[in-house]
N, C-alpha and C positions, 0 to 999 in steps of 0.2 A: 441759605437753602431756598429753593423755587418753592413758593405758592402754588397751591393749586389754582386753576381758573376757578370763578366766580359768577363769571355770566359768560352768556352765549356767545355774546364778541370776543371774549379772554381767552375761551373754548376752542373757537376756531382757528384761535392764531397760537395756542399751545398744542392744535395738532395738527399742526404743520410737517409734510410729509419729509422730513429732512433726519437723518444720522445727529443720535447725540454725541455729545463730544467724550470723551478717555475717563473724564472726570466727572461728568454732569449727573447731578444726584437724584435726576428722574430713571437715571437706568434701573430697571427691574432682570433680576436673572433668572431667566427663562431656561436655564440648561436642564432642570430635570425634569419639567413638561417637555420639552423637547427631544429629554434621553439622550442629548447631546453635549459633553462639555470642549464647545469650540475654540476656547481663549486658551484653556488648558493643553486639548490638540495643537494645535497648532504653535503653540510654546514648544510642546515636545520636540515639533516634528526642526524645529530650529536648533532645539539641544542636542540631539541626539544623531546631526550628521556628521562631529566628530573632527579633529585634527583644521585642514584647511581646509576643507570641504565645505561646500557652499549648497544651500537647501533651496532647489527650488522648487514650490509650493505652489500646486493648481487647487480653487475654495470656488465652492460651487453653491448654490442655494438660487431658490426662486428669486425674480427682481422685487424688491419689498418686505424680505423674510426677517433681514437684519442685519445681510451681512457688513455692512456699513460702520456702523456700533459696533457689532462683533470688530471689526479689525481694529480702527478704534481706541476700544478697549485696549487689546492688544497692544496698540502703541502706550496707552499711560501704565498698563504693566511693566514695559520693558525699559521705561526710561531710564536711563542711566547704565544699562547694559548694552545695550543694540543703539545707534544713535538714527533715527526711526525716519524716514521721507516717503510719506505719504501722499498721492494725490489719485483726481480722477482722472481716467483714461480721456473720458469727454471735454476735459478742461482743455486739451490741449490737441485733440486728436479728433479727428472724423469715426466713432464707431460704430456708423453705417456702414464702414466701407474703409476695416481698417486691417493694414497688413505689418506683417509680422517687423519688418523691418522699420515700420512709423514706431514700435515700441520703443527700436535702439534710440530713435533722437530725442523723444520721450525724458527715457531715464537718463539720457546724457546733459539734457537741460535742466530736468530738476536736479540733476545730482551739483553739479555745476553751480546753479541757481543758490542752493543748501547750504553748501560752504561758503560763498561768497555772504550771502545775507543772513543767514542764519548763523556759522559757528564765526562768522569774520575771518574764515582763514581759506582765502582763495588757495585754486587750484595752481601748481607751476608755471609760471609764466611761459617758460619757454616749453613745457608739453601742450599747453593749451595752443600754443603759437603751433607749431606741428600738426596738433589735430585740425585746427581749424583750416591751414592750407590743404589737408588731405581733402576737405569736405567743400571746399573751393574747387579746389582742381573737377571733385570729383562730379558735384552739381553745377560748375562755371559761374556760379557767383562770383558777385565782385565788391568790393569794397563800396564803388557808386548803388550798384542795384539792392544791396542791405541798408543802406542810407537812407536809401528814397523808400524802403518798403516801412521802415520802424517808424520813420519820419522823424519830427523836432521837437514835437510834442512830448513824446517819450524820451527821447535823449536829457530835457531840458526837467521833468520831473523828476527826475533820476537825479537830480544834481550833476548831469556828465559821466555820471559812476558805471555805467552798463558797459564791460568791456566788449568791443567786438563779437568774441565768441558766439556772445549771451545771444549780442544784436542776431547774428547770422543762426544759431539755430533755434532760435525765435520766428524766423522770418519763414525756415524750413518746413515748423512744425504747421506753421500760419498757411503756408502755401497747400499744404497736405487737406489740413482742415477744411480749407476753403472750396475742394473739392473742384478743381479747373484744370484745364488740359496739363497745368504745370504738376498737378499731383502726378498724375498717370508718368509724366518725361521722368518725375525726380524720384518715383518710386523704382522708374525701368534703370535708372542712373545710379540709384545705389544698389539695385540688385544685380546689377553687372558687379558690382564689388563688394559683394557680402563679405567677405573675408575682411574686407580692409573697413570695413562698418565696424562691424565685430569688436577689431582688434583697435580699434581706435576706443571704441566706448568703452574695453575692458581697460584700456592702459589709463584713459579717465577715471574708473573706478578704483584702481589700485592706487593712484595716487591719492584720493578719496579715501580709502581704507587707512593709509599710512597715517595720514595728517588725522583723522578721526582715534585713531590708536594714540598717537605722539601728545596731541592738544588735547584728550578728553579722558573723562575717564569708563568710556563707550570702550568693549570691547572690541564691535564687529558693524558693520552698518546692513541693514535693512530696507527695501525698498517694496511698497506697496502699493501695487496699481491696481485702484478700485474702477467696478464699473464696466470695464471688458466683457461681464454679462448683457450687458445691452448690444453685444453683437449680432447679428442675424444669425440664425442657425446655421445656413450654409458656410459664411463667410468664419462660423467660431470652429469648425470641424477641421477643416483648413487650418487654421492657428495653431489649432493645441492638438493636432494631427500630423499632419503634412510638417509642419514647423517646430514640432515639440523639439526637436534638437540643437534648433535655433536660439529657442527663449531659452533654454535648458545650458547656454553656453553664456549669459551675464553672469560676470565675475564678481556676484553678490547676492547675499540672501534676499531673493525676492521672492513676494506671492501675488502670483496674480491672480482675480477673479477670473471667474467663466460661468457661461451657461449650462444650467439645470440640465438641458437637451443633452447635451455633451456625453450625459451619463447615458444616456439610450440611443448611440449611434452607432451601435456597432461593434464598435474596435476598441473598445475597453481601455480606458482612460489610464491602469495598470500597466498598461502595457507600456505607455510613453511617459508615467510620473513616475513607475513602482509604488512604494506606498505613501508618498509624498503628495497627495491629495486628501482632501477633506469635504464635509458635505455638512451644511446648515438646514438642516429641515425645517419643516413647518411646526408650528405650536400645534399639538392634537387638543382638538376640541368633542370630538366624537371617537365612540367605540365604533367595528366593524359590525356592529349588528346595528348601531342605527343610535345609542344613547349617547347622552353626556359624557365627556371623561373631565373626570373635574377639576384635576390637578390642572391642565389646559388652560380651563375657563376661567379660573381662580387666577391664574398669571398673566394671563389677558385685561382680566377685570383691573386686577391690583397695577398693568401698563397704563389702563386709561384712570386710575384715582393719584399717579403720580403727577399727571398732565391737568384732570379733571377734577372739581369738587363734585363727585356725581350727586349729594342729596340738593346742591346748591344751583346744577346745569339739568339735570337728566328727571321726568318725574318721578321715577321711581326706579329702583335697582335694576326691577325687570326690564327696561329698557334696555340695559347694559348689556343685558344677559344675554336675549336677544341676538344685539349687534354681533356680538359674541359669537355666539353662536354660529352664524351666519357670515363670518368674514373667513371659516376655511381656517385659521389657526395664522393667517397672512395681517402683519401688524400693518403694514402699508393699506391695504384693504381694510383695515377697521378704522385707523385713522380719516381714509377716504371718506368711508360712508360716515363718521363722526360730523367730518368738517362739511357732507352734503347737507345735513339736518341741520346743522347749524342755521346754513341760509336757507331751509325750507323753513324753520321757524323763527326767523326773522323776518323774514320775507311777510307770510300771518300775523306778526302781531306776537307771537308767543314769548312766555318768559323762561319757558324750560322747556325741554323738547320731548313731546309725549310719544305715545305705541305708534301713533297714525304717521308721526312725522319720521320716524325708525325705519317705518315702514317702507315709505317712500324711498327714501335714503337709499335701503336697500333694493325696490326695484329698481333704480336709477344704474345701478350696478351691473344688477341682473340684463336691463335690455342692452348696456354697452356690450356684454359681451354676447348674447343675440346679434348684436348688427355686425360684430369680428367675425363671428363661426359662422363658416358654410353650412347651408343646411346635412348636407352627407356627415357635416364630423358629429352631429347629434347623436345617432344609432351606438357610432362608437366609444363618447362621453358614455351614454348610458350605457354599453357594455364595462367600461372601467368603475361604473357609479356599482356592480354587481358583484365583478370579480377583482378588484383595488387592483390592477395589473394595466399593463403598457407594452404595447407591440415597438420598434424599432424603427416604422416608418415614418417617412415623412408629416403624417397631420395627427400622430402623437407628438411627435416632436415639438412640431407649431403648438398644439396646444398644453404642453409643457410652459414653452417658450411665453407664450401669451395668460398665464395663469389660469387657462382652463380648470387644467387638471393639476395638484398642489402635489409634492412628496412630504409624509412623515416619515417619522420614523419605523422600524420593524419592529420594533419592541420599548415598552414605556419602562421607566422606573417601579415600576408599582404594579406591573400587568405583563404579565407572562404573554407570549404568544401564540395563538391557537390555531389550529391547523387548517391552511387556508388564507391566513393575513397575507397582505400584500405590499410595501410601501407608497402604497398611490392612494386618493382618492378624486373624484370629481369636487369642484367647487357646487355648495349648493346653490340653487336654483340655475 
């Protein structure tokens, strides 16, 4: 079992803005401060598509709310039933500036990737042979120019073991990322053939499913691309919009994250999941009139004493409470301004981090988002700091997007809703 930290250098490196792992025994469950059970959701929404049916699943939350952990979770739930492939969009993908069709090579390389190293039981030889001259033919790759891009270094780490494939949509996903006139050619080249994109990745999966069914004792495989929230507002509305019929065609249960914005653009996310979407709110820290809600604060706190020995790091509870307070119900924001005090009170000389060094912490917070927002989106922050509501425009969106402005939930475990609530609030200060 993990220790708590001890001192201020232990502190800042146990809160380290990073997803706990499936299993890791700092996780604290935040679902009935949050009036959310996410792990649970999202279990259903895989149970209950029934026969061959394949679920796929749009999961939305602010960037830093949790949902990272949340899925996660989700995979050390499901082991042994779902055989789980997890990763992030950004691992392998540009999501500045990512289109619908970088998802297919995405999931074609990790799925790929999965069974070769992970279950040991590569994909058909001779369908991987097939797909891969589809994806030659259809980007003009060549066996020389996939050589010279992985190099020998790679080849020779591998022990030799990286088949072709791996090499070439490796090389695909590498050209995409890299962001060069070759993205734009090879994005316009496989969307002259979506169809044959498609049906290549799906016949990939299916072969995936079989061998996952035969060799394991995995009912169904799963695949989980995290991160896609970090897409630009305009570029995510487009995705899970414009393209919902696209992502909506992988021949496998997957979920993909998205942007918070997504839910205030309009066009009703219903409309292209049904009820196949889900949403991670914030941890409520405050009532709409302006108090404490404690159950919030109390789950927050008990987040930072699985990480922190607070009477041993912090001077006194109050400190915590504070922070607390003040971080919007956003875990990624309290760990932030955590690890900023850290090195304000290092910095001084301090052995524990007092009100004044909280303090700081927090306005350091406060003026980064001062220098994001235009002065015009202030009137309207303070209009949602009044009425917990959000218009559909564009500089709600951004500041959605940019954690201006945080969602909870509409109603607590323990608190009725009173006429007037709104799921929104402004971040303080």
């Amino acid at each position: 079992m993990s220790q708590p930290a001890k001192t201020i250098k232990d502190a800042y490196r146990a809160s380290e803005l990073k997803p706990l792992a499936g299993d890791d025994d700092r996780y604290v469950d935040c679902s009935e401060a949050r009036a959310a059970q996410t792990v649970s959701k999202l279990q259903s929404l895989l149970e209950l598509r029934g026969g061959d049916r394949f679920a796929t699943v749009a999961f939305t939350g602010h960037r830093g709310c949790g949902k990272s952990t949340e899925l996660l979770r989700l995979k050390e739930r499901l082991r042994g039933r779902y055989h789980v492939i997890y990763f992030a969009a950004n691992d392998d993908l540009d999501v500045n500036d990512l289109a619908y069709s970088d998802l297919f090579l995405a999931v074609a390389k990790r799925v790929e990737e999965a069974l070769r190293n992970d279950m040991k039981f590569p994909l058909d030889h001779r369908l991987l042979q097939d797909i891969e001259q589809w994806f030659m033919t259809v980007t003009k790759e060549t066996q020389q120019t996939v050589d010279l891009s992985v190099g020998l270094g790679t080849e020779a780490s591998a022990g030799g073991q990286i088949p072709f494939f791996a090499k070439l949509l490796g090389k695909l996903t590498s050209d995409i990322k890299a962001g060069s006139q070759r993205k734009v050619t090879l994005r316009q080249e496989l969307d002259n053939y979506i169809s044959g994109l498609i049906d290549s990745t799906n016949r990939l999966l299916d072969d995936a499913v079989a061998k996952i069914k035969s060799h394991t004792s995995c009912a169904d495989l799963l695949v989980i691309i995290d991160n896609i929230d970090r897409v630009p507002v305009e570029r995510s509305e487009s995705l899970f919009f414009d393209h919902a019929d696209h992502l909506k065609q992988v021949r496998c249960n997957v979920i993909y994250t998205m942007p918070i914005s997504i839910l205030h653009a309009g066009r009703n996310i219903q409309n292209f999941f049904g009820e196949n979407y889900d949403v991670l709110p914030m941890i409520k820290t405050h009532f709409k009139e302006g108090g404490p809600y404690l159950d919030g604060r109390q789950c927050l706190e008990q987040l930072v004493a699985q990480r922190i020995s607070i009477s041993d790091v912090f001077e006194g509870p109050d400190v915590v409470d504070d922070l607390v307070a003040m971080s919007g119900g956003c875990v990624s924001q309290l760990l932030q301004c955590i690890r900023s005090a850290c090195i304000e009170a290092l910095a001084n000389g301090k052995v524990k981090i007092d009100q004044a060094t909280a303090e700081l912490s927090v306005k350091k917070v406060q003026f980064s988002f001062e220098r994001t927002l235009p002065k015009e989106y202030y009137t309207l922050l303070a209009g949602t700091h009044v009425t917990k509501d959000v218009d559909i425009t564009g500089p709600y969106k951004n500041m959605l997007y940019n954690l201006a402005i945080l969602r909870i939930q509409r109603r607590g475990p323990l608190e009725r809703r009173k006429p007037g609530d709104h799921p929104h609030r402004s971040v303080p200060g």
